[in-house]
C-alpha positions as CSV (number, residue, x, y, z in Angstrom):
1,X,0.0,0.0,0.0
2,X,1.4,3.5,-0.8
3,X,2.4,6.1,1.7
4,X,-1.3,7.6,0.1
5,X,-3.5,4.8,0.2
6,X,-2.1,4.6,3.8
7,X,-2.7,8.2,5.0
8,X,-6.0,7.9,3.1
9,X,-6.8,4.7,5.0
10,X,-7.2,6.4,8.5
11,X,-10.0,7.3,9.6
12,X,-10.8,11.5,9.9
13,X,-10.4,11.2,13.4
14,X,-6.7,9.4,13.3
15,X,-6.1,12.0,10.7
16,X,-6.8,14.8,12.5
17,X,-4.8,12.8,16.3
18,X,-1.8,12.5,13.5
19,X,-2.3,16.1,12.6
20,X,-2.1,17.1,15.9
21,X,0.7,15.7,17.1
22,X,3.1,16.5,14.6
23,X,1.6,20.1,14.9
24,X,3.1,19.9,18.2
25,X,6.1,18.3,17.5
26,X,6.8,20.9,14.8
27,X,6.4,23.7,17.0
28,X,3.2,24.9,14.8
29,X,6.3,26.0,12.6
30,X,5.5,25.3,8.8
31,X,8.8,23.2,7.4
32,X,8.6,24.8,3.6
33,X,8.6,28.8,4.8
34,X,9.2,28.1,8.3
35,X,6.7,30.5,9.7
36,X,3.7,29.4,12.6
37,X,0.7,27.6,11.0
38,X,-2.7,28.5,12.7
39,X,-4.2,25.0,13.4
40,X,-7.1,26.0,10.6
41,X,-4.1,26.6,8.0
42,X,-2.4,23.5,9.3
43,X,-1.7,20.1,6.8
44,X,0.7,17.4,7.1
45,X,3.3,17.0,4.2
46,X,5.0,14.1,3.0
47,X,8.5,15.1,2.5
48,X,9.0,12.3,0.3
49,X,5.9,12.4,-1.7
50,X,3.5,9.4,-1.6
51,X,3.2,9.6,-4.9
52,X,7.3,8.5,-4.8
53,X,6.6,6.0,-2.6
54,X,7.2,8.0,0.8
55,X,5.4,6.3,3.4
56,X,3.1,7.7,5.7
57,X,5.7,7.8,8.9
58,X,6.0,10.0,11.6
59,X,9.3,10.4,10.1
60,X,8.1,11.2,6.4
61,X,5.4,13.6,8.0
62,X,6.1,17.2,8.8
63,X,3.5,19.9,9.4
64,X,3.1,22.5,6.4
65,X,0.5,25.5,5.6
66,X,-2.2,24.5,3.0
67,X,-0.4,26.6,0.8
68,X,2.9,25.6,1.1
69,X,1.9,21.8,0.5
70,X,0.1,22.9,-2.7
71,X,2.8,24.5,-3.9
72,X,5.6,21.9,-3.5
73,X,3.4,19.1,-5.2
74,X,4.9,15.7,-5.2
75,X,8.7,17.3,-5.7
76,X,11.1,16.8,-3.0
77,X,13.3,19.3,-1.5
78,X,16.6,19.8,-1.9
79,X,18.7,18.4,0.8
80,X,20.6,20.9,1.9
81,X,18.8,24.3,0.5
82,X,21.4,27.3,0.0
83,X,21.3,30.1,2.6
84,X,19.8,32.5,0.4
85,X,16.6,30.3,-0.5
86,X,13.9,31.7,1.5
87,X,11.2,28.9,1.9
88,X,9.0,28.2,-0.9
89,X,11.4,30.3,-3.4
90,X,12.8,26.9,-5.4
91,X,9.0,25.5,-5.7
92,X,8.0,28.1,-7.7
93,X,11.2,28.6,-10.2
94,X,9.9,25.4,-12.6
């Protein structure tokens, strides 16, 4: 099953628990732009898209602003980003 037939599989409610915690565990900080998500703006990101086979691991999953995860798609960031990349800058290049 892929990382999106996984995340898919859970109920709303175990969505929502998952949600939660890693809103927590990220410090409500968005990991694209790096600024605090309000919990209504609040989704979780695969960083290694589902669609590329990431699973749907606490490890994979990293809180993200709607927006943000809209705008990255199923690409996967760069490893190390250079200094002067602020955030979302390298989604929107292509």
């Amino acid at each position: 099953m892929s990382g999106r037939d996984e995340w898919r599989a859970l109920s709303g409610r175990q969505r929502k628990r998952i949600t939660d915690a890693i809103y927590i565990r990220d410090a409500a900080r968005c990991h694209l732009c790096h600024q605090l998500v309000r919990r209504r703006d609040a989704s979780v990101d695969h960083v290694v898209p589902s669609s590329k086979g990431g699973p749907s691991t606490l490890d994979n999953l990293k809180l993200a602003h709607r927006r943000c995860n809209f705008a990255k798609g199923n690409r996967v960031p760069p490893l190390r980003p250079s200094a002067e990349v602020d955030g979302l800058a390298w989604f929107t290049d292509s």
